[in-house]
C-alpha positions as CSV (number, residue, x, y, z in Angstrom):
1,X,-20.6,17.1,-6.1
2,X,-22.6,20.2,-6.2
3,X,-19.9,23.6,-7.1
4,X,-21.6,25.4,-4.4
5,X,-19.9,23.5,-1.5
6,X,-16.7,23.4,-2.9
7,X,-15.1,25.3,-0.4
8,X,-16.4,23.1,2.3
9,X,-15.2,19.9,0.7
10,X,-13.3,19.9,-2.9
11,X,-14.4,21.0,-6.3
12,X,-15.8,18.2,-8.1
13,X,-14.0,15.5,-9.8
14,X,-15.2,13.4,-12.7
15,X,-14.9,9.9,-10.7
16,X,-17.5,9.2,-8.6
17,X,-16.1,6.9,-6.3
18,X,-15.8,7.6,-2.5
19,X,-12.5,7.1,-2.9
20,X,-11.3,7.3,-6.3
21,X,-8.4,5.9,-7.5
22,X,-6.8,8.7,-8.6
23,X,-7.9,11.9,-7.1
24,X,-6.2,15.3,-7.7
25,X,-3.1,16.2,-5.7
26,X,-5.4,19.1,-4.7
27,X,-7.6,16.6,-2.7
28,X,-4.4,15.2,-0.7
29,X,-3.0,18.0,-0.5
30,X,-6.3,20.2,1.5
31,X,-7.1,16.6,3.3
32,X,-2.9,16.7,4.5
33,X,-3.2,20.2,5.9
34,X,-6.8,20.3,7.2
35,X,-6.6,17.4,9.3
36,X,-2.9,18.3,10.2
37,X,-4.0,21.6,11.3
38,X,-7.1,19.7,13.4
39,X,-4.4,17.2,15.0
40,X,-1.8,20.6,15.9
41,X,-5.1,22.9,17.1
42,X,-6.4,20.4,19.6
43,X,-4.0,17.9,20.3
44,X,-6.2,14.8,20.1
45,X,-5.4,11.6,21.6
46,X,-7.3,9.7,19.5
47,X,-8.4,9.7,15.9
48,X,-10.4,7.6,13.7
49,X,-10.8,7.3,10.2
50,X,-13.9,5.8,8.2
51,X,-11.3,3.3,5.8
52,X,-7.6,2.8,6.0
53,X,-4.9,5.2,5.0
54,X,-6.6,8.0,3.0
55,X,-4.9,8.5,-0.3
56,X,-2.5,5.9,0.1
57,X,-1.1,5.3,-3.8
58,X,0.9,7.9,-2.7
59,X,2.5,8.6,1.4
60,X,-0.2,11.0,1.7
61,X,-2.2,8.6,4.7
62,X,1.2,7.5,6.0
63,X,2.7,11.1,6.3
64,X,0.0,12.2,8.4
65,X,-0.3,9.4,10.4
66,X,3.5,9.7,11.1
67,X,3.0,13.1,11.9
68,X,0.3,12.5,14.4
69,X,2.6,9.7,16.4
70,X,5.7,12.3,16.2
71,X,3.7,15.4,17.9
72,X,1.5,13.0,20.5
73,X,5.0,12.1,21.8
74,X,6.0,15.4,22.3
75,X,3.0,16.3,24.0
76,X,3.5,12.9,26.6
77,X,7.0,13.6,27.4
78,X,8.7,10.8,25.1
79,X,5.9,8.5,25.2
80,X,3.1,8.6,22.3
81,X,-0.3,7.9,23.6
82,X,-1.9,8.7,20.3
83,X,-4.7,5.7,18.9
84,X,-5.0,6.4,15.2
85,X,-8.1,4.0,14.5
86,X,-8.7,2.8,10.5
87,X,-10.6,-0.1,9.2
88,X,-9.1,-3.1,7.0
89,X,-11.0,-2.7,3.8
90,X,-10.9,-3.4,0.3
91,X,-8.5,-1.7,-1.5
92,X,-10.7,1.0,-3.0
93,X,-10.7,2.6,1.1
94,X,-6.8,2.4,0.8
95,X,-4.4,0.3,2.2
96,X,-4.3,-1.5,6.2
97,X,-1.2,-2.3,7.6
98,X,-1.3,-3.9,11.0
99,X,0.7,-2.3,13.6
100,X,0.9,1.0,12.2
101,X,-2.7,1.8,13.6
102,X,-5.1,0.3,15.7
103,X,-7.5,-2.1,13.3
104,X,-11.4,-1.2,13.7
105,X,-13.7,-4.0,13.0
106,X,-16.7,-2.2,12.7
107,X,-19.8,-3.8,14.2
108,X,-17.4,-6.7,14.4
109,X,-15.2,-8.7,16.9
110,X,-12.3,-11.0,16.5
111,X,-12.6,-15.0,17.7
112,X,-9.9,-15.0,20.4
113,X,-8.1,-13.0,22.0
114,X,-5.6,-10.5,19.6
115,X,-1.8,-10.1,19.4
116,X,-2.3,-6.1,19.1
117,X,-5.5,-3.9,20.3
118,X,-8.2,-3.2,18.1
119,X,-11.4,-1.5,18.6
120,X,-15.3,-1.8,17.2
121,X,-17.8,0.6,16.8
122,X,-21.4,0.0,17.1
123,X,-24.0,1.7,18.2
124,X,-27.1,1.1,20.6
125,X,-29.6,1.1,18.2
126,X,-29.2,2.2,14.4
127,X,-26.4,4.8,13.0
128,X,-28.6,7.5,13.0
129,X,-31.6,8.2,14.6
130,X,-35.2,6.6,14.3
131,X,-38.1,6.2,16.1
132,X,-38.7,2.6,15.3
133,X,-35.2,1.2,15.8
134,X,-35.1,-1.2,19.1
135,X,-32.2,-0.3,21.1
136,X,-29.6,-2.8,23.1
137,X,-30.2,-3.5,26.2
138,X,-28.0,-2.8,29.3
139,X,-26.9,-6.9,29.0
140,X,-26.3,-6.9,25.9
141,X,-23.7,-3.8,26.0
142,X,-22.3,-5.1,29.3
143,X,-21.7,-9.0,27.7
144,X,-20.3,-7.2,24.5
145,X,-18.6,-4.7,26.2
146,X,-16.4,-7.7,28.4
147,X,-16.3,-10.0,25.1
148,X,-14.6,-7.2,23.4
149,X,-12.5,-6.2,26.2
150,X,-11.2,-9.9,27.1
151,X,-10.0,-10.3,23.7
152,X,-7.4,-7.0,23.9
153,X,-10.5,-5.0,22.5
154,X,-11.9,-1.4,22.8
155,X,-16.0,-0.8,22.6
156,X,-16.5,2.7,20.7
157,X,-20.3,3.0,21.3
158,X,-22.2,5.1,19.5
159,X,-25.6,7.0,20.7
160,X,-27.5,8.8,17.9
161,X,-29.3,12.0,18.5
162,X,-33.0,12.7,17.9
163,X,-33.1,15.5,15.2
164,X,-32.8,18.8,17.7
165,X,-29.7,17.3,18.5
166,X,-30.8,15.9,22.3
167,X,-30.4,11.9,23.0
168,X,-33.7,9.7,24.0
């Protein structure tokens, strides 16, 4: 919220919410064309957003996932290898609809074995980096890492970085 980073996120806006329920068309609008211009610049195969479909009272989320499906298949000859990854949260993250992405359950796994793929995302130790956090050890992530896979699951692992940037 602070005017002197608009220009590296958005001017400020009197809801405080993460996501507020109505945000300025000016918010969709620079999210729409940033992250379009990051999907057309470097071609990603896969993308993962931190909720569902941003800014999804509108087509805003849908339009840009569209877009990213349309241009991964041109890049793969006919065939879209593009994994958009959101989460199933409460509405105030915007709205899930299965088979559109692939669901993340974070720090999660399902019970059984799933119709479509899905992906978690943990981490070795803690999200971010501190000295007294245990880590997993190589057991653990191997007997997750099969769990998750057996049930038509992907393992995004994360490693957090000490604070010059290098890994333990």
């Amino acid at each position: 919220a602070d005017p002197a980073l608009a220009s590296l996120y958005h001017p400020p806006f009197a809801e405080s919410s993460r996501y507020p329920s109505n945000p300025p068309e000016a918010w969709e609008k620079a999210w729409y064309l940033r992250v379009k211009d990051l999907i057309d610049q470097y071609q990603p195969d896969l993308m993962y957003f931190d909720g569902s479909y941003p800014f999804d009272t509108g087509d805003v989320g849908r339009r840009l996932v569209a877009h990213y499906y349309n241009v991964n298949t041109r890049w793969h000859d006919g065939r879209n290898e593009a994994a958009m990854c959101i989460k199933n949260m409460p509405t105030e993250h915007g709205v899930f609809r299965i088979g559109t992405c692939v669901r993340d359950i974070e720090r999660g796994k399902t019970d059984s074995v799933a119709e479509h793929p899905w992906q978690t995302d943990t981490c070795v130790g803690g999200w971010f980096y501190d000295v007294r956090r245990l880590y997993k050890s190589s057991r653990q992530v191997i007997e997750m890492l099969v769990d998750i896979v057996a049930k038509n699951g992907n393992l995004l692992l994360n490693f957090t970085q000490k604070p010059d940037g290098s890994l333990d």
